[in-house]
N, C-alpha and C positions, 0 to 999 in steps of 0.2 A: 163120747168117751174115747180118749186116746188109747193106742192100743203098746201096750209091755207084754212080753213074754217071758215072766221070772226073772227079769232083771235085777239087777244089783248095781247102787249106785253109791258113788264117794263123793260127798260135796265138801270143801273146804270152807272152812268161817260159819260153818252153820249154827253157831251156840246165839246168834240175834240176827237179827235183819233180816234179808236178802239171802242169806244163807240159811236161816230159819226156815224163809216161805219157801225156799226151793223146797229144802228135805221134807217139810209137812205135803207138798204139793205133788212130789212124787211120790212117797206113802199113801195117797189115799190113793192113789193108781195102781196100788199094787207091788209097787218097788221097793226092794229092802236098801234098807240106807244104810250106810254109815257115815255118822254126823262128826266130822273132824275140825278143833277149835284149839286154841291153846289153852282153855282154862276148859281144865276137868266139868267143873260146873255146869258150864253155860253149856256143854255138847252135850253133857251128860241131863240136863233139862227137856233138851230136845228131843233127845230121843227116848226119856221116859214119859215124853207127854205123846210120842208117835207110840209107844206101843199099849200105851193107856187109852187111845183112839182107834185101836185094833190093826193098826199098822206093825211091820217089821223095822227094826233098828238097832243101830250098834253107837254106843259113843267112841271116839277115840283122842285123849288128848295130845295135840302134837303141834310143837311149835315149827310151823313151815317157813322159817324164815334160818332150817337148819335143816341143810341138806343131809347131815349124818342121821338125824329123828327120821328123816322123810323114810330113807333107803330101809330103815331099822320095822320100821311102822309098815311099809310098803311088804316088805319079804314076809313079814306074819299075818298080813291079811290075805295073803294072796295065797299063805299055808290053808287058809280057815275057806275063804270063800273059792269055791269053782273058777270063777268067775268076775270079774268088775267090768260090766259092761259100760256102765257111763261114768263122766270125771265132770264133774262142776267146779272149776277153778274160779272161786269166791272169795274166798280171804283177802282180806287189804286191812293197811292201817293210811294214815294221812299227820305228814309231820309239816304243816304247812306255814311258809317264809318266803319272799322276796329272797329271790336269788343270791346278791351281797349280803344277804341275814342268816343264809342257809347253814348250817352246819355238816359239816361231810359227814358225820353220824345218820342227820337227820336224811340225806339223799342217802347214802348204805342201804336204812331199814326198811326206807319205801323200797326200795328198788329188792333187797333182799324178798322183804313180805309177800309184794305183791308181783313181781317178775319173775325172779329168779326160783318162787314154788310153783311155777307153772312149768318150768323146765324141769327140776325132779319130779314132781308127780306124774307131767306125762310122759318124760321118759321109761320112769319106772311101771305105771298101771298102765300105759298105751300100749305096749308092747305083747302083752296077753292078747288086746284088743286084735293086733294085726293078726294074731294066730289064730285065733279065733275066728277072723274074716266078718266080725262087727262089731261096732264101739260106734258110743256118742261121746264126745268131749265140748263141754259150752265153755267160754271161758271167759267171766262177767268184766269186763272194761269198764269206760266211762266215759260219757262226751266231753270230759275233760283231755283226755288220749283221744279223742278227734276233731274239737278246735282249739284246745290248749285251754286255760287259766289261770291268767295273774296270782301267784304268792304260790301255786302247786305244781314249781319244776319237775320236784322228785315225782308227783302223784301222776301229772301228765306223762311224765317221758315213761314209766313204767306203764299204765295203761295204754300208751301208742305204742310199746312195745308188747305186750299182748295181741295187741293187733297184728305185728306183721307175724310175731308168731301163729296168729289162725291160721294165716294164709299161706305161711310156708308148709306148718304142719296138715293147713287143708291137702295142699299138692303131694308131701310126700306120704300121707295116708289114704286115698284116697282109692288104687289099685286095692286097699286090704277091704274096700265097704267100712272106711271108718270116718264120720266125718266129725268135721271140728267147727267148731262157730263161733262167733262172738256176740253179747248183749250187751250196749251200751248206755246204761242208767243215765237218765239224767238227777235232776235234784227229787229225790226220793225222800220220803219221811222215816229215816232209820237216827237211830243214836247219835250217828257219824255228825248226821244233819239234824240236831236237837237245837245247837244253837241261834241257826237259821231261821227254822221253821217256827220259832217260838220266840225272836225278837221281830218286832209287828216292821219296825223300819227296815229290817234289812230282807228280811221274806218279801216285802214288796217292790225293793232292789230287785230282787233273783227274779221274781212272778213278770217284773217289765218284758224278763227276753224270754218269755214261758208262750209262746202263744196261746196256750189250752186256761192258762192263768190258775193255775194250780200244781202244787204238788203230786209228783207219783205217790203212791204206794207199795209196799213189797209185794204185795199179788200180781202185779202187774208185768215184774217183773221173771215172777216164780212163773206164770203160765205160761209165757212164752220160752223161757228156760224148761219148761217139762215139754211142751211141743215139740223144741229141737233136738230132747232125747227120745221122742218114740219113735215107734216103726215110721210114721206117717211122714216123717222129717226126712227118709231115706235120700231126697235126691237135692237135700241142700247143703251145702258144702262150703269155706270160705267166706260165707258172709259176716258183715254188722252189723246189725239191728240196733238203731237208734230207738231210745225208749225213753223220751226226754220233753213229751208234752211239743214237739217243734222245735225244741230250742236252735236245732243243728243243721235244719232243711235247707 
């Protein structure tokens, strides 16, 4: 059993996937969540199935690919809770095109979605952290942001930008006992990847550069994302955890 000390955690994108398994996976450790998504729905799902499992939770709908929602959302939870010890930077979408096909909208909203709400949320909820003199910040990437992927410019360059973000914000939080990390999925069985996982030719396309010859899971994902929030995690900092079955070895 990992060890929380009344924690309080904010995972972004948690109304499905990987954002799901994190919030549920912190919840049974004791960790009050707030489960932040753009559709009321799907956040508000999750955390009334966390606190119908005897866990703590909060929904909150917020589109993060707007810095103004972020700052708005951010100032009133930080009214409510004491405290945000941990930041799960989860959310992503995927507008995926060869390069010459791309659409500058389509590169904006990756990069908006999945970049640029990593920079307001932990500007805004980090900074408690540093006062406080503890915080966890995970901030879920992609092995696609650490070998690249033909037809996902926008998906790649924003999740290899997550990464240098770890490691800068490892270094400059690092004096406060706060650390930062990164987990890097590989092909996982989420929504994102329904259509993969489910046309028989092209899953065994992806499975060829799989060494383990299977898809992740979201758990898989969540447990090692709840490891790098507890006490126990104290003295890792800066890293990326490849979670990809081999693909990236």
């Amino acid at each position: 059993m990992l060890t929380f000390k009344n924690r309080t955690a904010l995972i972004t994108g948690a109304g499905r996937g990987i954002g799901k398994a994190i919030a549920e996976t912190l919840a049974k450790h004791g960790v009050t969540v707030i489960c932040v998504s753009k559709s009321a729905e799907s956040c508000g799902a999750t955390a009334a199935a966390i606190v119908a499992a005897g866990g703590k939770a909060k929904a909150l709908a917020v589109d993060v690919a707007d810095g103004a929602a972020i700052a708005q959302a951010s100032e009133a939870l930080l009214k409510e809770f004491p405290t945000i010890d941990i930041l799960v930077n989860n959310a992503g979408i995927t507008r995926d095109g060869l390069l010459f096909r791309m659409s500058e909208a389509d590169w904006n909203d990756v990069i908006a979605t999945n970049l640029t709400s990593c920079f307001h949320w932990t500007k805004l909820i980090g900074r408690p952290m540093t006062r406080a003199r503890w915080g966890r910040i995970v901030n879920i990437t992609s092995v696609s942001g650490v070998i690249g992927n033909a037809g996902q410019a926008n998906y790649s360059a924003a999740k290899a930008g997550m990464i240098g973000l770890t490691k800068t914000l490892a270094r400059e939080f690092a004096g406060r006992s706060v650390t930062v990390n990164a987990v890097a999925p590989g092909f996982i069985k989420t929504d994102m990847t329904t259509e993969f996982v489910n046309n028989p030719e092209a899953s065994a396309k992806i499975l060829e550069a799989v060494p383990l010859k299977r898809f992740g899971e979201s758990a898989d994902i969540a447990n090692l994302a709840t490891y790098l929030c507890s006490e126990e995690a104290g003295y890792i900092t800066g890293q990326v955890f490849n979670v990809d079955g081999g693909m990236a070895m």
